[in-house]
PDBQT receptor file of N, H, CA, C and O in Angstrom, charges set to zero:
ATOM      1  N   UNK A   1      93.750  52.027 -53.930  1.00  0.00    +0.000 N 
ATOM      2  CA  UNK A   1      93.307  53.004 -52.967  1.00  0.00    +0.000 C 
ATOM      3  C   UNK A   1      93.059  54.355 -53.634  1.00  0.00    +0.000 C 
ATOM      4  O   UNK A   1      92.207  55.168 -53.277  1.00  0.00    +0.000 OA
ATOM      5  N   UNK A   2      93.909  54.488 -54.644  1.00  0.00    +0.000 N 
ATOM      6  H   UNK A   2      94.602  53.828 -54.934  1.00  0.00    +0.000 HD
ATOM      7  CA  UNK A   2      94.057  56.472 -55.122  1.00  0.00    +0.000 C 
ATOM      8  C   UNK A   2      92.410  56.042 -55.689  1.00  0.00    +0.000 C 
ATOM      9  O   UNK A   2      91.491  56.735 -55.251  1.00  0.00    +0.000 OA
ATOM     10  N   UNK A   3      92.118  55.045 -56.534  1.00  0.00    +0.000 N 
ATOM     11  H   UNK A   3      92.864  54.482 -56.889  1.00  0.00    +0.000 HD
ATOM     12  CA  UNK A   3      91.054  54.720 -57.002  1.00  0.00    +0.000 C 
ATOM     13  C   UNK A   3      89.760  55.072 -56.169  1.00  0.00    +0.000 C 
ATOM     14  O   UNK A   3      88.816  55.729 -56.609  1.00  0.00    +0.000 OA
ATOM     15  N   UNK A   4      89.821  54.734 -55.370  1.00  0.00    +0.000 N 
ATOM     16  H   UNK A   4      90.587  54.201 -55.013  1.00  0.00    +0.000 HD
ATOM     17  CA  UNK A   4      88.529  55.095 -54.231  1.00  0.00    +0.000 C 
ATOM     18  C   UNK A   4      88.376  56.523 -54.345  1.00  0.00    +0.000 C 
ATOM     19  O   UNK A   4      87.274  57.071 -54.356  1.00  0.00    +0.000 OA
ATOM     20  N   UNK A   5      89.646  57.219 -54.441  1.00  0.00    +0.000 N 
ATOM     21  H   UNK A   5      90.541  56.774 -54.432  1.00  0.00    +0.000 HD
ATOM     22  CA  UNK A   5      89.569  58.400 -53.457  1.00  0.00    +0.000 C 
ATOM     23  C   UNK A   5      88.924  59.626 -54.720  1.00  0.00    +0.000 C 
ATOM     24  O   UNK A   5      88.098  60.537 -54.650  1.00  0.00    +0.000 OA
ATOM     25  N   UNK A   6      89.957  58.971 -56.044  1.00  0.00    +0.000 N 
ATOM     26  H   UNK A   6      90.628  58.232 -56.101  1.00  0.00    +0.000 HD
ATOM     27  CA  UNK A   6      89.330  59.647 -57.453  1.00  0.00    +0.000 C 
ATOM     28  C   UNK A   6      87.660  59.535 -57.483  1.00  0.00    +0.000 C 
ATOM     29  O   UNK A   6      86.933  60.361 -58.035  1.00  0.00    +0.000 OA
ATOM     30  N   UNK A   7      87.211  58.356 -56.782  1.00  0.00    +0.000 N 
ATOM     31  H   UNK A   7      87.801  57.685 -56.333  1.00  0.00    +0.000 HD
ATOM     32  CA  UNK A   7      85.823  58.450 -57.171  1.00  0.00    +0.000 C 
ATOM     33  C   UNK A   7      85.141  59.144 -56.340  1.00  0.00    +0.000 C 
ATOM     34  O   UNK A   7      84.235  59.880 -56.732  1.00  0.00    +0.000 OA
ATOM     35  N   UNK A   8      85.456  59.025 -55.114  1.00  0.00    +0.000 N 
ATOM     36  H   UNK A   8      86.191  58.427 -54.796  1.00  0.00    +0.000 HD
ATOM     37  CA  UNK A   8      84.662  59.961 -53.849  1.00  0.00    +0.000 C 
ATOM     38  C   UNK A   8      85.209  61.346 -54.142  1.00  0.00    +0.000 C 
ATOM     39  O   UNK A   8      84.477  62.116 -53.521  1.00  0.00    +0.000 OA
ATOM     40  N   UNK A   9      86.141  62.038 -54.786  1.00  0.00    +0.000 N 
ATOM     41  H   UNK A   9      86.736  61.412 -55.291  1.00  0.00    +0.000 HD
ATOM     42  CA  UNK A   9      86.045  63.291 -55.128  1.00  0.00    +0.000 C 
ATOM     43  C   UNK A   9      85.881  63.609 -56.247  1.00  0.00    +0.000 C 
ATOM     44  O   UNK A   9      86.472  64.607 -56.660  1.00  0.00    +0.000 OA
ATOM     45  N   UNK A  10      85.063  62.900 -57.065  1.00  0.00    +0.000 N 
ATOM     46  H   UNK A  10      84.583  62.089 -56.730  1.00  0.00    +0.000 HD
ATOM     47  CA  UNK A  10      84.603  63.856 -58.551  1.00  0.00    +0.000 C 
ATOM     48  C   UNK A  10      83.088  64.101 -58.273  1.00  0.00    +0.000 C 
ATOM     49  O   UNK A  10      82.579  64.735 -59.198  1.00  0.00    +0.000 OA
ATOM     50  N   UNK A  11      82.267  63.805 -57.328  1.00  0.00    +0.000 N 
ATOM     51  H   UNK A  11      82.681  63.291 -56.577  1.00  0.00    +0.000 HD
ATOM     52  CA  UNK A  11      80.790  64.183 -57.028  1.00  0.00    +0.000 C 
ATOM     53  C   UNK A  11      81.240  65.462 -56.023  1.00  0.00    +0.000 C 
ATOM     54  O   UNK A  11      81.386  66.323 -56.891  1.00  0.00    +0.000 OA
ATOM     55  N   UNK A  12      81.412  65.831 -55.329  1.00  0.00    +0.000 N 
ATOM     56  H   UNK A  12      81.293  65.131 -54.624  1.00  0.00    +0.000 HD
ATOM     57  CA  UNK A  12      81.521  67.089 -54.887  1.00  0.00    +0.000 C 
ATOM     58  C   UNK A  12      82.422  68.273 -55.651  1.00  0.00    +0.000 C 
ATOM     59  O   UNK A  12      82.279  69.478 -55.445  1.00  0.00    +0.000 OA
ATOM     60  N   UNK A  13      83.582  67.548 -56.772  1.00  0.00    +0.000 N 
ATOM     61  H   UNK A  13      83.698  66.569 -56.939  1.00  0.00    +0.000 HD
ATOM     62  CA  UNK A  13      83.966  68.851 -57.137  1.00  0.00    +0.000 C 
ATOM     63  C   UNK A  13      83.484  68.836 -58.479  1.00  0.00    +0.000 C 
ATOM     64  O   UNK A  13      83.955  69.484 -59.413  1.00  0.00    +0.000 OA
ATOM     65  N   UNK A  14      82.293  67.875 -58.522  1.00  0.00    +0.000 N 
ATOM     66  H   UNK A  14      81.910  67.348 -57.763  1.00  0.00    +0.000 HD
ATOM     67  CA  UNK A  14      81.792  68.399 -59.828  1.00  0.00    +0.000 C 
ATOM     68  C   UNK A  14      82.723  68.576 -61.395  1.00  0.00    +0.000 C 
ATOM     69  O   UNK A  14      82.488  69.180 -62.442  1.00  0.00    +0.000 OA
ATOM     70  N   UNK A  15      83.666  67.863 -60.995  1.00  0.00    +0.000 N 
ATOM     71  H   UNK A  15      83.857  67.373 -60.144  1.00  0.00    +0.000 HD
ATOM     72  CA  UNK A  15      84.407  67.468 -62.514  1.00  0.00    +0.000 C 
ATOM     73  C   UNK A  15      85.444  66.367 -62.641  1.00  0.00    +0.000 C 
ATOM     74  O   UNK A  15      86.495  66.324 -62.003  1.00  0.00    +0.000 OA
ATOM     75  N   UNK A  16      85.116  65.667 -63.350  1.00  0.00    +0.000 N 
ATOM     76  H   UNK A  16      84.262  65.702 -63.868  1.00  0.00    +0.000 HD
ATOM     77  CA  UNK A  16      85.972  64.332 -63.673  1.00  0.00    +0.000 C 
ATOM     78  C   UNK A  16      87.372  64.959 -63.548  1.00  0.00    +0.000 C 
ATOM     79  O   UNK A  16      87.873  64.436 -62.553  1.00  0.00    +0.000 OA
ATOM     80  N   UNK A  17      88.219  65.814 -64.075  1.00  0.00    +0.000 N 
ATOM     81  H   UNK A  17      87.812  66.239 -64.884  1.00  0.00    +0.000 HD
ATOM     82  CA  UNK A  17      89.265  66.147 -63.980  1.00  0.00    +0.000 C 
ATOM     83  C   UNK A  17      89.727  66.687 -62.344  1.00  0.00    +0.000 C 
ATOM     84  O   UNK A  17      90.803  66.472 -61.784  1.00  0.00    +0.000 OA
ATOM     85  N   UNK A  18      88.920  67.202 -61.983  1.00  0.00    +0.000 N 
ATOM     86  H   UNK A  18      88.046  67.376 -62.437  1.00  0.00    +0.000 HD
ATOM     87  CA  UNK A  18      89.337  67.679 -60.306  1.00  0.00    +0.000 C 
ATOM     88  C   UNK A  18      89.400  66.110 -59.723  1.00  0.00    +0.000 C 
ATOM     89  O   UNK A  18      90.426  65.788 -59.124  1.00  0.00    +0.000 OA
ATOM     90  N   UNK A  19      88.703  65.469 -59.828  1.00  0.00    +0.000 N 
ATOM     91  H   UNK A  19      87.869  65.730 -60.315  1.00  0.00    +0.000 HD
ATOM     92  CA  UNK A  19      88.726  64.516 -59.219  1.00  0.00    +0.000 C 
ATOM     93  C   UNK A  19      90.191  63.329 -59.685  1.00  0.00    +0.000 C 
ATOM     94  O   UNK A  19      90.876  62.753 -58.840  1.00  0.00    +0.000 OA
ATOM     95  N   UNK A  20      90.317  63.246 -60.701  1.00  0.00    +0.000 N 
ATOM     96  H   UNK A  20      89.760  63.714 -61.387  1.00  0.00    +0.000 HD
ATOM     97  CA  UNK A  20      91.833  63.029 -61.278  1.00  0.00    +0.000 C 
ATOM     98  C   UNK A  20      92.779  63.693 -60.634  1.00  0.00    +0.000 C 
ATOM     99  O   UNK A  20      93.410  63.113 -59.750  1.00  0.00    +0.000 OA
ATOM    100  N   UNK A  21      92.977  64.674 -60.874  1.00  0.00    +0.000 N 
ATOM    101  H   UNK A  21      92.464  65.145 -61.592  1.00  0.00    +0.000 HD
ATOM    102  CA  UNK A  21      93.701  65.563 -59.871  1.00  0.00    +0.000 C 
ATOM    103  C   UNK A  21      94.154  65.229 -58.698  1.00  0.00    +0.000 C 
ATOM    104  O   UNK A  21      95.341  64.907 -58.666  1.00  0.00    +0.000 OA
ATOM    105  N   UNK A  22      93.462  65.203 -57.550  1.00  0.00    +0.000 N 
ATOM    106  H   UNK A  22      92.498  65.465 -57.576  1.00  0.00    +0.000 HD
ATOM    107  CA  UNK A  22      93.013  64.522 -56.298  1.00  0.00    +0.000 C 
ATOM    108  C   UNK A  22      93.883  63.636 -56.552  1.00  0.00    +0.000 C 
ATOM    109  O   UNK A  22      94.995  63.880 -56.083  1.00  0.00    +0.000 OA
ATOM    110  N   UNK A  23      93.754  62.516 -57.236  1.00  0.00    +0.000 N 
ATOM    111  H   UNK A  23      92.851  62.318 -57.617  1.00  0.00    +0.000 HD
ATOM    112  CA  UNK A  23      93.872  61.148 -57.460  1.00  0.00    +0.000 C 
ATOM    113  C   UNK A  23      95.682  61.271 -57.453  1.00  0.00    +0.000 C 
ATOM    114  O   UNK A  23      96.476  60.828 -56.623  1.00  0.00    +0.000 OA
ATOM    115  N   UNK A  24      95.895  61.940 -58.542  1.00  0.00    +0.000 N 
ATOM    116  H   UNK A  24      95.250  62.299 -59.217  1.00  0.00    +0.000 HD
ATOM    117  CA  UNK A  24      97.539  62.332 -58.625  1.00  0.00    +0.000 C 
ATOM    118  C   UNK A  24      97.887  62.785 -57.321  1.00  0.00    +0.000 C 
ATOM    119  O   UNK A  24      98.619  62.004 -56.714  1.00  0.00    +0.000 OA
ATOM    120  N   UNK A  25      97.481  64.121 -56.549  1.00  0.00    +0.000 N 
ATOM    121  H   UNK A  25      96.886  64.756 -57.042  1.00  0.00    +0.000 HD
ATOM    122  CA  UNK A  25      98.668  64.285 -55.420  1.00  0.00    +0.000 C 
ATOM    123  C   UNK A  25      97.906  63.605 -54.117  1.00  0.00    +0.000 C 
ATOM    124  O   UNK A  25      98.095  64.078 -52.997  1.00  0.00    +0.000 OA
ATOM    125  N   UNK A  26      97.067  62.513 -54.318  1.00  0.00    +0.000 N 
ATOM    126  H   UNK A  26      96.913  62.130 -55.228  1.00  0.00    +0.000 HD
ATOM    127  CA  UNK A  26      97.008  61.428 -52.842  1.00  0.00    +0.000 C 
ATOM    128  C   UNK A  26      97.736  60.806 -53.417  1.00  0.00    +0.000 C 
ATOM    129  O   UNK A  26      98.326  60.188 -52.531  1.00  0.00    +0.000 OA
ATOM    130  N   UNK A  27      98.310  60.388 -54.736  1.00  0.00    +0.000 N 
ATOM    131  H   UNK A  27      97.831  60.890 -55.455  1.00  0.00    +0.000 HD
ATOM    132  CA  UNK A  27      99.265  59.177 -55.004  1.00  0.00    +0.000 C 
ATOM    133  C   UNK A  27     100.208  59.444 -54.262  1.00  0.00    +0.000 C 
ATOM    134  O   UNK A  27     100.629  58.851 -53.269  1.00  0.00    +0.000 OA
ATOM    135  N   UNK A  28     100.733  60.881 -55.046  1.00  0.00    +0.000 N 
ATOM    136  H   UNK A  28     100.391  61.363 -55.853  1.00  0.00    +0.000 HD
ATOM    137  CA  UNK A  28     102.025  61.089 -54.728  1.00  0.00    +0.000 C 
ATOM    138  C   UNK A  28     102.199  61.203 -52.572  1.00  0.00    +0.000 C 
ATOM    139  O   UNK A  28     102.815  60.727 -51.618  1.00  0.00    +0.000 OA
ATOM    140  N   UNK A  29     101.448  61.901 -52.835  1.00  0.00    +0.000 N 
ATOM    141  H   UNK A  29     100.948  62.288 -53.609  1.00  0.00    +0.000 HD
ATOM    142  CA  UNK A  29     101.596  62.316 -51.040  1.00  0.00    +0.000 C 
ATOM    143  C   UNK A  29     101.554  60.590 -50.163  1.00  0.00    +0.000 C 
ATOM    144  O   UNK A  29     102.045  60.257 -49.084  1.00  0.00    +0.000 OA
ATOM    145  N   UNK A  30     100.937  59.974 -50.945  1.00  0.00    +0.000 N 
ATOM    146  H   UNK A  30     100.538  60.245 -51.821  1.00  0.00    +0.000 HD
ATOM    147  CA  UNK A  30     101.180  58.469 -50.158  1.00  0.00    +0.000 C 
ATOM    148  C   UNK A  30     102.493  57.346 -49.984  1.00  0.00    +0.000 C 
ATOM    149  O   UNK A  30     102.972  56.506 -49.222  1.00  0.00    +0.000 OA
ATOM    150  N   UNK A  31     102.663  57.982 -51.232  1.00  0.00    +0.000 N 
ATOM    151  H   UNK A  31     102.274  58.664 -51.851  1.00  0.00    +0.000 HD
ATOM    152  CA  UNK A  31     104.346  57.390 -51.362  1.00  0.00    +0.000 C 
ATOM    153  C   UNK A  31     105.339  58.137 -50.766  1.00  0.00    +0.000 C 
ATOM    154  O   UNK A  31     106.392  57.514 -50.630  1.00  0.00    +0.000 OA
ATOM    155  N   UNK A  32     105.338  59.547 -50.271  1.00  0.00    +0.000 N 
ATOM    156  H   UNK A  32     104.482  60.052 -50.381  1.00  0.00    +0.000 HD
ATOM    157  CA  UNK A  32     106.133  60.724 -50.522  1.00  0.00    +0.000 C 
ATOM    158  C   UNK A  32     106.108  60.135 -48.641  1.00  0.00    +0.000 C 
ATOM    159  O   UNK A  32     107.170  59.885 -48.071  1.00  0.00    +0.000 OA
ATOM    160  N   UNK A  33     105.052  60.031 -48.087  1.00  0.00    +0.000 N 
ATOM    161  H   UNK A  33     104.189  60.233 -48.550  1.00  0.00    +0.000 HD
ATOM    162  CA  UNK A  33     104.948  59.679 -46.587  1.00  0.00    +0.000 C 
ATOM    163  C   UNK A  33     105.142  58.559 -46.152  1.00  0.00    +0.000 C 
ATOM    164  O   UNK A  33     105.065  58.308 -44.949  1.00  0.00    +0.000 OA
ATOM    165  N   UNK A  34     105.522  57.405 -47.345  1.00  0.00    +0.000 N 
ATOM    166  H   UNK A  34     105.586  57.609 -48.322  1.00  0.00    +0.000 HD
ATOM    167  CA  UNK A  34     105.804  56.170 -46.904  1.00  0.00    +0.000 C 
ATOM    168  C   UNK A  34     107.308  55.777 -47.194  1.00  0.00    +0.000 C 
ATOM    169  O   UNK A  34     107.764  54.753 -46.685  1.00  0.00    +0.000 OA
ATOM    170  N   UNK A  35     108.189  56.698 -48.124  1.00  0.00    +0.000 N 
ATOM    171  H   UNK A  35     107.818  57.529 -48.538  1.00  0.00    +0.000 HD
ATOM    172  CA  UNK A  35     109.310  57.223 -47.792  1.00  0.00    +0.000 C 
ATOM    173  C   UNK A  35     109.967  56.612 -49.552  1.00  0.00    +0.000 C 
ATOM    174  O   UNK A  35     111.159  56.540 -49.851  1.00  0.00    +0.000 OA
ATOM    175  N   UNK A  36     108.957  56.301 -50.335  1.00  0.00    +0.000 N 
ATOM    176  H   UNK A  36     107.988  56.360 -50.093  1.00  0.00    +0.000 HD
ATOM    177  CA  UNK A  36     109.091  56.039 -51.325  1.00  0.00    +0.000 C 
ATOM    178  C   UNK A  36     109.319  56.724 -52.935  1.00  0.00    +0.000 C 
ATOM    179  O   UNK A  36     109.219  56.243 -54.064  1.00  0.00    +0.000 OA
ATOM    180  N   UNK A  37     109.711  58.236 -52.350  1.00  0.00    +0.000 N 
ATOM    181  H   UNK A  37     109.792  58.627 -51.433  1.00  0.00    +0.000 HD
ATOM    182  CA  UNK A  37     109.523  59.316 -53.527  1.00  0.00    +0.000 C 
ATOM    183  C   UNK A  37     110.318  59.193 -54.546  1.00  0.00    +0.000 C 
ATOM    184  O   UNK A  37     110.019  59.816 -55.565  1.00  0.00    +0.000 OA
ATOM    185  N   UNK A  38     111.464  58.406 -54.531  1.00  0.00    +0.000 N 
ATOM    186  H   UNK A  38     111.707  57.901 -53.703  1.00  0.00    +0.000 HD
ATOM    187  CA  UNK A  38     111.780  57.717 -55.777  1.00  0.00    +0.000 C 
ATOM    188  C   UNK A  38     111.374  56.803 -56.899  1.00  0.00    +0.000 C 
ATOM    189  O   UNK A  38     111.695  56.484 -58.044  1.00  0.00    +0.000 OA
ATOM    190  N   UNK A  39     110.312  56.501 -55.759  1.00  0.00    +0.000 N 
ATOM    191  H   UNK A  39     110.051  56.760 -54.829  1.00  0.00    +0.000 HD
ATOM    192  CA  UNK A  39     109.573  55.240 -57.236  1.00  0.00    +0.000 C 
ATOM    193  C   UNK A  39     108.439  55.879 -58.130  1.00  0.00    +0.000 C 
ATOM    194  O   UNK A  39     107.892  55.337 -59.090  1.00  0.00    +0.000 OA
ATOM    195  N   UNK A  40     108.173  57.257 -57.576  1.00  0.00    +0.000 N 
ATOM    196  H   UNK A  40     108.617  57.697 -56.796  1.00  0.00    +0.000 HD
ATOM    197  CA  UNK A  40     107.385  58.394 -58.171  1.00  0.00    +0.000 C 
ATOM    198  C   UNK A  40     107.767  58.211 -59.790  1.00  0.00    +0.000 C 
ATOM    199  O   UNK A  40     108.953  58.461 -60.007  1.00  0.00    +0.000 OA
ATOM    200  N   UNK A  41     107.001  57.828 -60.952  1.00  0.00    +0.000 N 
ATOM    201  H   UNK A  41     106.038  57.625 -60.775  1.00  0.00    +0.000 HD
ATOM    202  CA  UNK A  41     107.711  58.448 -62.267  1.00  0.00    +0.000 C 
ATOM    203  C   UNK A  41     107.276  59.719 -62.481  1.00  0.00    +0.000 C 
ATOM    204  O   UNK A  41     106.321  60.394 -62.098  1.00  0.00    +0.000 OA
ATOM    205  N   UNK A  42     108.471  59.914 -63.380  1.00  0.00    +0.000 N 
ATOM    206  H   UNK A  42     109.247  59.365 -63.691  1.00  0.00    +0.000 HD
ATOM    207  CA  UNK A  42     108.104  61.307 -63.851  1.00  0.00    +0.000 C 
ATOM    208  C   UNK A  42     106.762  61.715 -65.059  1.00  0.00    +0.000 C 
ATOM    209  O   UNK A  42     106.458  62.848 -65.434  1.00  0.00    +0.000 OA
ATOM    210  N   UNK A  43     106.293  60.737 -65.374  1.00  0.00    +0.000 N 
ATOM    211  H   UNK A  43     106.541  59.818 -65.069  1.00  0.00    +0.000 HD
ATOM    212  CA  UNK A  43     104.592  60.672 -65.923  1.00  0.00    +0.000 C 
ATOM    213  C   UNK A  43     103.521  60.710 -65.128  1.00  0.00    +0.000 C 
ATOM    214  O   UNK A  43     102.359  60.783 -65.528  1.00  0.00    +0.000 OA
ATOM    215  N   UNK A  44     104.000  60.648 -63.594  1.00  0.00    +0.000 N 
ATOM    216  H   UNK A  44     104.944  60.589 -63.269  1.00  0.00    +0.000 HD
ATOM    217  CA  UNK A  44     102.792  60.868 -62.771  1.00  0.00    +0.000 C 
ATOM    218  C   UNK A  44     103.760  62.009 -62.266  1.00  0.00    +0.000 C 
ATOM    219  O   UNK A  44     103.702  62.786 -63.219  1.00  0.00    +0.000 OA
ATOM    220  N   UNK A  45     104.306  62.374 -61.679  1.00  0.00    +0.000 N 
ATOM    221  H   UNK A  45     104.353  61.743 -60.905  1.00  0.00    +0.000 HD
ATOM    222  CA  UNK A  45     105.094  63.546 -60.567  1.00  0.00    +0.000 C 
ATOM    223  C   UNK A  45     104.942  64.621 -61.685  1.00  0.00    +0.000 C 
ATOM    224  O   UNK A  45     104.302  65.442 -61.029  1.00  0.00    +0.000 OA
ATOM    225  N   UNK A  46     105.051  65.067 -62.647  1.00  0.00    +0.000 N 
ATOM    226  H   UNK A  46     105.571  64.400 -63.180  1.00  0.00    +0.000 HD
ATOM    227  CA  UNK A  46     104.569  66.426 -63.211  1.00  0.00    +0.000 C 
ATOM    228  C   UNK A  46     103.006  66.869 -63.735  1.00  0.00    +0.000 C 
ATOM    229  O   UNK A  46     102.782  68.025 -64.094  1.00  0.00    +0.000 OA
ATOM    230  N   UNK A  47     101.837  65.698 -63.736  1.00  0.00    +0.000 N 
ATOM    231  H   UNK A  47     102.019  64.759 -63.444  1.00  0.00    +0.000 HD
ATOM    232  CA  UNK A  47     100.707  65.934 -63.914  1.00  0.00    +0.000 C 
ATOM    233  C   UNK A  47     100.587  66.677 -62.653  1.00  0.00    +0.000 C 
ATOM    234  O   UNK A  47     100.211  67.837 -62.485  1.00  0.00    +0.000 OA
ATOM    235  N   UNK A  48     101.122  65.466 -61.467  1.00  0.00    +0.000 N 
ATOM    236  H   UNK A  48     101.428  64.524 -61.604  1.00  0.00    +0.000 HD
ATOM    237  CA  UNK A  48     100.830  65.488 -60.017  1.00  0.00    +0.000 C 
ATOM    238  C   UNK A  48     101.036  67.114 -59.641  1.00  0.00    +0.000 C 
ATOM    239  O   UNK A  48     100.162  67.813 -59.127  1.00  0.00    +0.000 OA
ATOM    240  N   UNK A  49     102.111  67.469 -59.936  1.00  0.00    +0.000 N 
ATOM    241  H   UNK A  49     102.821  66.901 -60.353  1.00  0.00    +0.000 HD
ATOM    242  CA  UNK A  49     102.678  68.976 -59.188  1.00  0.00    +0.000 C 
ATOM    243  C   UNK A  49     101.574  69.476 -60.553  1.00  0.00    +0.000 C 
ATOM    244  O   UNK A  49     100.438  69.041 -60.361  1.00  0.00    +0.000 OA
ATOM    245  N   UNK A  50     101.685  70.115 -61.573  1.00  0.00    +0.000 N 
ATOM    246  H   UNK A  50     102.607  70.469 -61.728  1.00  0.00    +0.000 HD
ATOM    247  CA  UNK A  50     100.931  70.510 -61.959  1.00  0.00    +0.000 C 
ATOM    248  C   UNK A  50      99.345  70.725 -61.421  1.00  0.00    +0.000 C 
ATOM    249  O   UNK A  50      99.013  71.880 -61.158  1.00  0.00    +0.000 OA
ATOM    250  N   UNK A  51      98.645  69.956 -61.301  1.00  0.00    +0.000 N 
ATOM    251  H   UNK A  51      98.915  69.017 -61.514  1.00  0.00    +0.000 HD
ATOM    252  CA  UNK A  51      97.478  70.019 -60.803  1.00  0.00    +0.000 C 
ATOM    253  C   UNK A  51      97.466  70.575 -58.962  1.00  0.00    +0.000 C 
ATOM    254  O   UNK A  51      96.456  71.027 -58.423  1.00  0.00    +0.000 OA
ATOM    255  N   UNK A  52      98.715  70.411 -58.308  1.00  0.00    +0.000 N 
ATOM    256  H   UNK A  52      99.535  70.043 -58.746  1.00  0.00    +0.000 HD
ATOM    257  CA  UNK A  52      98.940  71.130 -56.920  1.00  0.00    +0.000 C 
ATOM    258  C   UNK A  52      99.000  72.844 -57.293  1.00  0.00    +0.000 C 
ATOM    259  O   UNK A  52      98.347  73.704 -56.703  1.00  0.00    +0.000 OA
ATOM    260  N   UNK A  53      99.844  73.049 -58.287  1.00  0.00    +0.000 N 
ATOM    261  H   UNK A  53     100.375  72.350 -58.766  1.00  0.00    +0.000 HD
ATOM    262  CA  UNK A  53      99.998  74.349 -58.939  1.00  0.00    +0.000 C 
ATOM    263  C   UNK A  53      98.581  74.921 -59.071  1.00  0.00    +0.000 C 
ATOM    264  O   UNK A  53      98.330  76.031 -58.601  1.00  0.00    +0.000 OA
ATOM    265  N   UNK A  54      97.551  74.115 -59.765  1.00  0.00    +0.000 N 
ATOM    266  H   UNK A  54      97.754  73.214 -60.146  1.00  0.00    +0.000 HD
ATOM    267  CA  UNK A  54      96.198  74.642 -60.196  1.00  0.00    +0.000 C 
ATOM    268  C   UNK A  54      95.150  74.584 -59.291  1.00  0.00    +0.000 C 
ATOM    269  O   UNK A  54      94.117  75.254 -59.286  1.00  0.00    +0.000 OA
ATOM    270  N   UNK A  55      95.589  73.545 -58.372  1.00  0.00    +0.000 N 
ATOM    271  H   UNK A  55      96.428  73.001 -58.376  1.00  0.00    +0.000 HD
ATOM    272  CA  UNK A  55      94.714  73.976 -57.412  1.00  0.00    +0.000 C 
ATOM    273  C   UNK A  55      94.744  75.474 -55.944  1.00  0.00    +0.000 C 
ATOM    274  O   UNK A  55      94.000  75.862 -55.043  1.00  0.00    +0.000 OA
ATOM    275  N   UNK A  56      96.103  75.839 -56.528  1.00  0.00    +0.000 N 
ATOM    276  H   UNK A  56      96.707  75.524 -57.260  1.00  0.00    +0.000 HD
ATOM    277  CA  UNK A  56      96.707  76.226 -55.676  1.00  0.00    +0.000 C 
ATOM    278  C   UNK A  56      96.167  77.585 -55.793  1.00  0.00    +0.000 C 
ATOM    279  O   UNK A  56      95.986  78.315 -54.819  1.00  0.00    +0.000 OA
ATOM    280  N   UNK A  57      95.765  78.100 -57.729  1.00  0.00    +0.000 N 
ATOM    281  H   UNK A  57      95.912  77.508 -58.520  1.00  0.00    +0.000 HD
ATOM    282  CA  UNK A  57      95.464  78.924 -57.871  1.00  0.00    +0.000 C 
ATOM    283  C   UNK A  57      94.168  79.163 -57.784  1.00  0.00    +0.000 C 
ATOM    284  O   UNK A  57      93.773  80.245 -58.220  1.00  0.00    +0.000 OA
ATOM    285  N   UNK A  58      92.889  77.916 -57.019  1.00  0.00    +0.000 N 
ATOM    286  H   UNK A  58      93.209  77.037 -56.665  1.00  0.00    +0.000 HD
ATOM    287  CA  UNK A  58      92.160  78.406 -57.952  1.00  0.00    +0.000 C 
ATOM    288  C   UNK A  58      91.279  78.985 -56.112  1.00  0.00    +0.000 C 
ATOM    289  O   UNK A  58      90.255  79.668 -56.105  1.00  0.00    +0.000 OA
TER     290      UNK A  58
């Protein structure tokens, strides 16, 4: 599913990495709402917040 969503958002934000991005906090936010935030690793949960951080700024 995050797969779909990485691809339908790198044509509007115009960069492979925004669209990665995306991809990280729908992961996380999908698990985080399905009550699963432990199975989060910590190789995806700090790209993930990271890129919330950068989008946060931009």
């Amino acid at each position: 599913m995050t797969f779909v969503v990485c691809a339908a958002a790198m044509p509007p934000a115009c960069a492979i990495a925004h669209g990665i991005g995306f991809g990280f906090i729908v992961y996380m936010g999908v698990r985080a709402l399905a009550g699963r935030v432990w199975d989060i690793h910590p190789a995806t949960a700090i790209p993930g917040i990271l890129f919330v951080y950068k989008f946060a700024l931009i």
